[in-house]
C-alpha positions in Angstrom: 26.3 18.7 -17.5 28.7 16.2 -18.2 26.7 14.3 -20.0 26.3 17.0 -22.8 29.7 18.3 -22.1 29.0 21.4 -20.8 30.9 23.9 -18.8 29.8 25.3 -15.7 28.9 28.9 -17.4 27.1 27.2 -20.0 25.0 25.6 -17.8 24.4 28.8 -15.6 23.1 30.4 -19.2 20.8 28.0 -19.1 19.3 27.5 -16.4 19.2 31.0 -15.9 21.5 32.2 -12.9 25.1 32.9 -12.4 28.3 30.7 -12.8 28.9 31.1 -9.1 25.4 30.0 -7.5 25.2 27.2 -9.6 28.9 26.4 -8.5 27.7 26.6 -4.7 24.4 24.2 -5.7 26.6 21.8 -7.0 29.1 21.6 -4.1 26.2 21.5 -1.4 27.8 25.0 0.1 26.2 24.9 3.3 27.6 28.9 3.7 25.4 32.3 4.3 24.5 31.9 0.8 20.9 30.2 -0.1 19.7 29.8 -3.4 16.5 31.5 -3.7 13.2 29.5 -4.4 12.9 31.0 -8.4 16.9 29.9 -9.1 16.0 26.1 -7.0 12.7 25.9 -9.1 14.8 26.9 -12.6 17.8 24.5 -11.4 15.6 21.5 -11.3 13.3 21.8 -14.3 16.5 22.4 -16.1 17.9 18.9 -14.7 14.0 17.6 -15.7 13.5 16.6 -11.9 11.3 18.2 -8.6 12.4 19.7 -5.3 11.4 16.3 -3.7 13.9 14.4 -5.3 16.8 16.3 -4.0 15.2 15.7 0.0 17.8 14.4 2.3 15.2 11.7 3.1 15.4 10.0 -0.1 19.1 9.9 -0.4 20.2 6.3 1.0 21.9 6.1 4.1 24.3 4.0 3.2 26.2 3.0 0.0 28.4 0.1 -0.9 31.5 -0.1 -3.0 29.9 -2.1 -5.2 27.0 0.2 -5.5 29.9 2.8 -6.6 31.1 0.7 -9.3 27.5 -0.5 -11.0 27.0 3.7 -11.3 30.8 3.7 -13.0 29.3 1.3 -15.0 26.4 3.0 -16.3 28.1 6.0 -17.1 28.6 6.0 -20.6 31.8 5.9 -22.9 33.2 4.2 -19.7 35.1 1.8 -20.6 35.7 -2.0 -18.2 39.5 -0.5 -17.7 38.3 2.9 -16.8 36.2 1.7 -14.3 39.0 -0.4 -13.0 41.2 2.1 -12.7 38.5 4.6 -11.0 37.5 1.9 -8.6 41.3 1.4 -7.4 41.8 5.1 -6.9 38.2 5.4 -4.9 38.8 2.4 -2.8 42.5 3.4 -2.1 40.8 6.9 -1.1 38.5 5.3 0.9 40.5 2.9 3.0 43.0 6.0 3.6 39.8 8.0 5.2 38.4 4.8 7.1 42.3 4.8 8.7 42.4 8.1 9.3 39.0 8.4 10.9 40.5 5.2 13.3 43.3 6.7 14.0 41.1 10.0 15.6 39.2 7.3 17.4 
């Protein structure tokens, strides 16, 4: 969507379902709600993908920093100072969760 800049709605039109169920798709809502099979199967041939690649077993279990910043990276009109900036704000947010989560330890 952000790619081709386009809103939430517009997307929805698309694919084919409503504003609000794609919202909850994108956000991983793990409510009453679940998408039904027909919205799933429209969802990801819209996004030119399958059902597999969305399986919790293929995400990776762990992620680095780094990793986070080649993706900035790739992302386009994304300029070396836009990264930089992004990558202080995620690693500020970061360290502030990793104390946080200590401080429950």
């Amino acid at each position: 969507m952000n790619e081709q800049e386009l809103s939430l709605r517009k997307a929805s039109e698309q694919i084919g379902c409503s504003a609000a169920t794609l919202s909850r798709l994108l956000s991983g809502s793990t409510g009453a709600y679940e998408a039904d099979t027909a919205t799933l199967t429209a969802a990801t041939t819209w996004l030119n993908r399958t059902l597999a690649d969305f399986e919790p077993a293929r995400r990776p279990n762990e992620s680095s920093l780094a990793e986070v910043e080649m993706h900035l990276h790739a992302l386009p009109h994304i300029t070396e100072a836009d990264v930089r900036a992004m990558m202080a704000v995620i690693k500020t947010l970061y360290d502030d969760k990793r104390k946080r989560q200590t401080n429950k330890e």
